[in-house]
C-alpha positions as CSV (number, residue, x, y, z in Angstrom):
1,X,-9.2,-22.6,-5.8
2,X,-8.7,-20.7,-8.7
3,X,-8.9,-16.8,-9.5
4,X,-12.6,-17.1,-10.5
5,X,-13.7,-19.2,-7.5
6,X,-11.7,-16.8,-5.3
7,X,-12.9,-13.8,-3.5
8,X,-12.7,-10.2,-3.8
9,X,-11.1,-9.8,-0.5
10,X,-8.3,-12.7,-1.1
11,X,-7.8,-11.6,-4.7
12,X,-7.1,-8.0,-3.6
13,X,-4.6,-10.0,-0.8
14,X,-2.9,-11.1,-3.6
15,X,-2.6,-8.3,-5.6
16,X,-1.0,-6.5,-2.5
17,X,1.2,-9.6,-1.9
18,X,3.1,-8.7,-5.3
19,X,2.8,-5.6,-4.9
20,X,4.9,-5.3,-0.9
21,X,7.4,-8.6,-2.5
22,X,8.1,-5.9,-4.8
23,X,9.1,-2.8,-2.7
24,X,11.0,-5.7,0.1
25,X,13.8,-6.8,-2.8
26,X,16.1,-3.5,-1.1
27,X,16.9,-4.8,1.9
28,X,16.7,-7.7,4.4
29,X,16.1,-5.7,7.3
30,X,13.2,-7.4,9.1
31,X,12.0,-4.1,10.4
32,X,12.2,-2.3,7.6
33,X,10.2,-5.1,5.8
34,X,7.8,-5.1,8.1
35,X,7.4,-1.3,8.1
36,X,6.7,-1.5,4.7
37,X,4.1,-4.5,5.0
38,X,2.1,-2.6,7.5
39,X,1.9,0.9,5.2
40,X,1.0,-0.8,2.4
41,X,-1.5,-2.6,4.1
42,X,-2.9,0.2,6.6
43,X,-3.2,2.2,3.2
44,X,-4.8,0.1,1.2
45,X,-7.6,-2.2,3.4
46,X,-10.6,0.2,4.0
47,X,-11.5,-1.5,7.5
48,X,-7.7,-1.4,9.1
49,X,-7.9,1.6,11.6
50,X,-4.2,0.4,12.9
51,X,-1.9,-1.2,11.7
52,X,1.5,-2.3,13.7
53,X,4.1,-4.6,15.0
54,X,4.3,-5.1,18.8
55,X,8.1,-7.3,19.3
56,X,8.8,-9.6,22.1
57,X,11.9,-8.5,24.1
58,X,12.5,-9.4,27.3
59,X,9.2,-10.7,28.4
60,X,7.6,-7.6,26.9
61,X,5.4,-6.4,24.1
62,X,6.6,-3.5,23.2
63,X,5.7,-1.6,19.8
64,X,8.1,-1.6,17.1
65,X,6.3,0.6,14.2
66,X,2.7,1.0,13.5
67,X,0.3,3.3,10.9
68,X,-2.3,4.8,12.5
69,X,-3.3,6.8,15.8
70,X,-1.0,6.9,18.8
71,X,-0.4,3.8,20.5
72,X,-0.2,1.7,23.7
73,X,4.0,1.6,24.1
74,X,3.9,-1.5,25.7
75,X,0.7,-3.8,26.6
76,X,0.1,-4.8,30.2
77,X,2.1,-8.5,30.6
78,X,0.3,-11.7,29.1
79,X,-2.8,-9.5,28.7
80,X,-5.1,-8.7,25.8
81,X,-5.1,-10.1,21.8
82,X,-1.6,-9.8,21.4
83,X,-0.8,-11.6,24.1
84,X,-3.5,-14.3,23.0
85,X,-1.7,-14.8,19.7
86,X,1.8,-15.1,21.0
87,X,1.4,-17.2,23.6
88,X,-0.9,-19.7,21.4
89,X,1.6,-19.3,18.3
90,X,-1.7,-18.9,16.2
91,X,-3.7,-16.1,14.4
92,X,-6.3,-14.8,16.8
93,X,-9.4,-12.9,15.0
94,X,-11.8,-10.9,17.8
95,X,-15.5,-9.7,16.3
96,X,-16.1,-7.6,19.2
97,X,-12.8,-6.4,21.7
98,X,-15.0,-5.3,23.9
99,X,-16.3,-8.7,24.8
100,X,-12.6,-10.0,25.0
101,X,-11.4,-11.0,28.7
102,X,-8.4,-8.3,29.0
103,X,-8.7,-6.5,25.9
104,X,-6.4,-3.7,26.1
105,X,-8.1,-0.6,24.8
106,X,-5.1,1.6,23.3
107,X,-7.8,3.5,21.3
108,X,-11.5,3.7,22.5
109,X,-12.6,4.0,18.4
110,X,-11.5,-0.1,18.0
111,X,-14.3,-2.1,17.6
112,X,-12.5,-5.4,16.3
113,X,-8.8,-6.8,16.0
114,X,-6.7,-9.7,14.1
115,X,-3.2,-10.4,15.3
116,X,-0.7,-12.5,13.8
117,X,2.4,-14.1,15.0
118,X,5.6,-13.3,13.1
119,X,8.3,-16.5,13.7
120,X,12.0,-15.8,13.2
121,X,13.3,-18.7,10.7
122,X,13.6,-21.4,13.2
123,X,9.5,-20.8,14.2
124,X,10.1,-18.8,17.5
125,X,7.3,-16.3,17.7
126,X,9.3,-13.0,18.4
127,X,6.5,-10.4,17.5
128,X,2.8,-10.1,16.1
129,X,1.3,-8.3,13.4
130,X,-1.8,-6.2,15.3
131,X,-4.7,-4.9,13.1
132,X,-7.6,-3.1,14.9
133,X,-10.6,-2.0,12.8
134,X,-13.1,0.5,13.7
135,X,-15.8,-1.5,12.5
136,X,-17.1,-5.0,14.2
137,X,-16.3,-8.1,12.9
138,X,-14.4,-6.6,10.1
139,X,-11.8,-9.5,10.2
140,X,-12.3,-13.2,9.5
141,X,-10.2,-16.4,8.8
142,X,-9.7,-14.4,4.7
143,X,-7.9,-12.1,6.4
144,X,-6.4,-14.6,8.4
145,X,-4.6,-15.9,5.1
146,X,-3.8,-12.9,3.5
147,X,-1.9,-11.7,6.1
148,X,-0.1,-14.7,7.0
149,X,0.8,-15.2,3.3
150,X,2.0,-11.3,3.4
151,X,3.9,-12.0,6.3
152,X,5.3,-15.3,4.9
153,X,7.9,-12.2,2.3
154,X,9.3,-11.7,5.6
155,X,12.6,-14.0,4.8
156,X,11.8,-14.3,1.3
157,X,15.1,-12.7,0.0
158,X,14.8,-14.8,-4.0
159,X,13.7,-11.5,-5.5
């Protein structure tokens, strides 16, 4: 596909993808990397109401940073979208969380949610990338690859 045949939505993926490789070239810090992805990001996509990175440690998903109102510390065990997306190993995108079995309602304004896996270099997922939207069906398989190409700067230490 080239940058006439592509969208508005993936274009404006791209431009943010040069935009966060260029603020990640001071450190390799995976959390500081991601903390950077997900203000860039929560700041600049109209429809992303929160933005944050929930880690896996010791059986637990507990959040690491986020942009956005409060959120839930840690989500109930193997419960909810995060949970869905770290125990498949695959994006999980959610028109409606009201009408997902075990949604975990942090914030009663979310109407939809996309979460990502993040793998550590050897493909173990060891956290997700949660975005909740206040709109319905605000996320689709678009986002899907924007964000995992975002996400993909993560060990990308050429710059």
């Amino acid at each position: 596909m080239n940058e006439i045949e592509k969208s508005a939505k993936l274009a404006k993926y791209d431009r943010l993808y040069e935009q966060i490789k260029g603020y990640l070239h001071t450190t390799t810090d995976i959390w500081a990397r991601l903390a950077t992805m997900e203000a860039v990001l929560h700041h600049k996509m109209q429809s992303f109401f929160w933005t944050g990175v929930y880690a896996l440690i010791d059986d637990e998903l507990i959040v690491r940073s986020y942009q956005g109102p409060v959120a839930c510390q840690k989500l109930r065990h193997h419960t909810g979208v995060c949970w869905a997306a770290v125990s498949s190993g695959e994006t999980v995108i959610v028109g409606n969380v009201a009408e997902f079995p075990g949604h975990i309602a942090c914030n009663a304004l979310s109407k939809s949610e996309i979460v990502v896996p993040i793998r550590d270099p050897e493909g173990k997922v060891f956290a997700c990338l949660d975005v909740d939207s206040d709109r319905l069906d605000a996320f689709d398989q678009e986002d899907a690859a924007g964000l995992e190409k975002i996400l993909s700067l993560l060990y990308d230490h050429d710059e």
